[in-house]
PASEBA-1860 file (N, C-alpha, C; in nm, 3 decimals):
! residues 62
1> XXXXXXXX> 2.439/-4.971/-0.436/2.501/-4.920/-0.555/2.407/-4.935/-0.675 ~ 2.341/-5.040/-0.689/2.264/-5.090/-0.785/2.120/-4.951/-0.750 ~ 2.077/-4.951/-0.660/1.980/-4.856/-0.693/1.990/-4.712/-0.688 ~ 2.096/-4.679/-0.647/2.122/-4.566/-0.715/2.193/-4.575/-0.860 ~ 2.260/-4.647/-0.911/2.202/-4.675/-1.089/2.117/-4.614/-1.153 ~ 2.004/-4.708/-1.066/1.823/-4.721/-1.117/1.779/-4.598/-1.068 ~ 1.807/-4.531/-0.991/1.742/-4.377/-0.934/1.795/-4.276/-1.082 ~ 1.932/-4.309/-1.077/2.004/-4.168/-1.178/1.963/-4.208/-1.306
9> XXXXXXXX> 1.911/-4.354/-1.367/1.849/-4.340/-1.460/1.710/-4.307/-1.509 ~ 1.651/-4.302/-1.415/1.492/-4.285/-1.379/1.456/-4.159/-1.427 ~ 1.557/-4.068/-1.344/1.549/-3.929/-1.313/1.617/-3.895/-1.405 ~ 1.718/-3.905/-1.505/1.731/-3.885/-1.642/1.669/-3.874/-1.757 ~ 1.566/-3.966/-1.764/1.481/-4.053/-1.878/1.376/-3.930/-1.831 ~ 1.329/-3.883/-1.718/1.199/-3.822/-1.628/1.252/-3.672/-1.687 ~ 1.354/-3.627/-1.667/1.414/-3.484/-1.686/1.413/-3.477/-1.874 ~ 1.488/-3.589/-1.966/1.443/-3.594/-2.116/1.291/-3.591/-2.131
17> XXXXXXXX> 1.219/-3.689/-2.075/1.065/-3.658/-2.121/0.993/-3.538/-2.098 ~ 1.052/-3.410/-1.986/0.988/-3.312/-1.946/1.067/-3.215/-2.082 ~ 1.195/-3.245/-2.093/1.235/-3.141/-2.205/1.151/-3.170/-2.321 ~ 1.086/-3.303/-2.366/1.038/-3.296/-2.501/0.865/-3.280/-2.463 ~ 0.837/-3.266/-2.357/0.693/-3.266/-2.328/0.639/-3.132/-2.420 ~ 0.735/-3.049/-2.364/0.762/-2.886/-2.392/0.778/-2.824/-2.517 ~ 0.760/-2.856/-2.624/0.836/-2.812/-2.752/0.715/-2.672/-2.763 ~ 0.622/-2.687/-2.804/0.555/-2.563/-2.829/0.536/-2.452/-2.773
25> XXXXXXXX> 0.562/-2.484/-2.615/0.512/-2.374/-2.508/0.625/-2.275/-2.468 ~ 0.665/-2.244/-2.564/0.802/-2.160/-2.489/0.922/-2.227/-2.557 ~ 1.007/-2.122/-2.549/1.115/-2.215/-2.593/1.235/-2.288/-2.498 ~ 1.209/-2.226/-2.376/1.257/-2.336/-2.262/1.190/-2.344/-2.126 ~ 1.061/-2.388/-2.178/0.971/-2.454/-2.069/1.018/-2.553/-2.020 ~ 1.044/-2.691/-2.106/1.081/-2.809/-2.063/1.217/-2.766/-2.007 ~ 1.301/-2.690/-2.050/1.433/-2.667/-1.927/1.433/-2.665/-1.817 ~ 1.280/-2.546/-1.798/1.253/-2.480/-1.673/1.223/-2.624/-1.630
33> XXXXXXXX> 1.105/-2.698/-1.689/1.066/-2.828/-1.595/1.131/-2.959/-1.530 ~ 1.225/-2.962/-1.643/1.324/-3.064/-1.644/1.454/-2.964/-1.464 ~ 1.431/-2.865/-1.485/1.579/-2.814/-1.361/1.474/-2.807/-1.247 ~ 1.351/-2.763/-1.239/1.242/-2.754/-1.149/1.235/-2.877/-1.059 ~ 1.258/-3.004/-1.162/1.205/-3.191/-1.115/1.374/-3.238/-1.038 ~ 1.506/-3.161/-1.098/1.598/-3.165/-1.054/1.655/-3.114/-0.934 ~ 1.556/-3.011/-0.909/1.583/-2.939/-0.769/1.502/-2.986/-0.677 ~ 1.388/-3.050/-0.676/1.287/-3.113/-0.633/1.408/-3.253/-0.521
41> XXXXXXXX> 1.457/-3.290/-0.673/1.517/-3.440/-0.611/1.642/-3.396/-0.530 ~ 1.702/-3.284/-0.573/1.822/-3.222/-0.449/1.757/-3.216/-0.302 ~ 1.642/-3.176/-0.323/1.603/-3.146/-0.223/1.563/-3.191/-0.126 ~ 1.485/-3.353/-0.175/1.496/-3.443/-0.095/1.601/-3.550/-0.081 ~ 1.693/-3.530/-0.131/1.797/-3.595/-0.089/1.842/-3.503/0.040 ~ 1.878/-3.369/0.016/1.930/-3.292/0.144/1.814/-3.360/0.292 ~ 1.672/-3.364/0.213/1.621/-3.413/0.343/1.625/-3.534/0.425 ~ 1.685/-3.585/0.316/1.745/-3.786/0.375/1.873/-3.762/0.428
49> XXXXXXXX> 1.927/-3.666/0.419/2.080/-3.710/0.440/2.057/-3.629/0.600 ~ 1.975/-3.506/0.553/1.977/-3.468/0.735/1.927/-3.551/0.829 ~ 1.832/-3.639/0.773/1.731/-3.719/0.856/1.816/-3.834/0.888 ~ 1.906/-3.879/0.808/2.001/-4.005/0.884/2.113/-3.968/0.958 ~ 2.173/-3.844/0.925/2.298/-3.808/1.037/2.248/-3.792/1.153 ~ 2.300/-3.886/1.234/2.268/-3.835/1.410/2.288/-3.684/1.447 ~ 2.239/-3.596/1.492/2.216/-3.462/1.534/2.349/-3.432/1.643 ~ 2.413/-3.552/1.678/2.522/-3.575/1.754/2.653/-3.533/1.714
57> XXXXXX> 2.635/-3.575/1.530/2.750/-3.576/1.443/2.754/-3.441/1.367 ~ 2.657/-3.365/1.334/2.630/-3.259/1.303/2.741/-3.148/1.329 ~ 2.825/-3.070/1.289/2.903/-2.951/1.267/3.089/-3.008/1.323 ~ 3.125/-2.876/1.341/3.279/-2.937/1.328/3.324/-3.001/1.444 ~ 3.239/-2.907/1.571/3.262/-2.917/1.744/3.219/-3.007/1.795 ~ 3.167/-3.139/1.713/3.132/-3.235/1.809/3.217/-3.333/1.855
END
């Protein structure tokens, strides 16, 4: 519980610093970068969560 805390604050603080990295270059670069670093981390979460379900447990028919 405690480190996912520390993950969702990490990746908060990481997604604010990309929005203010950005001020001159566009006017929503840092959006783009900040949802870019957010889909990144969806993404490996989808890849942890497939990688720990047993392939056994997988769909409705098992």
């Amino acid at each position: 519980m405690c480190s996912r805390q520390i993950a969702a604050s990490l990746a908060t603080a990481v997604m604010v610093f990309l929005i203010g990295c950005f001020p001159l270059s566009g006017e929503f670069m840092g959006f783009h970068a900040a949802l870019g670093f957010s889909a990144l981390l969806a993404l490996g979460c989808l890849l942890v969560v497939l990688e720990k379900i047993p392939r056994s447990g997988r769909g409705a028919n098992s």
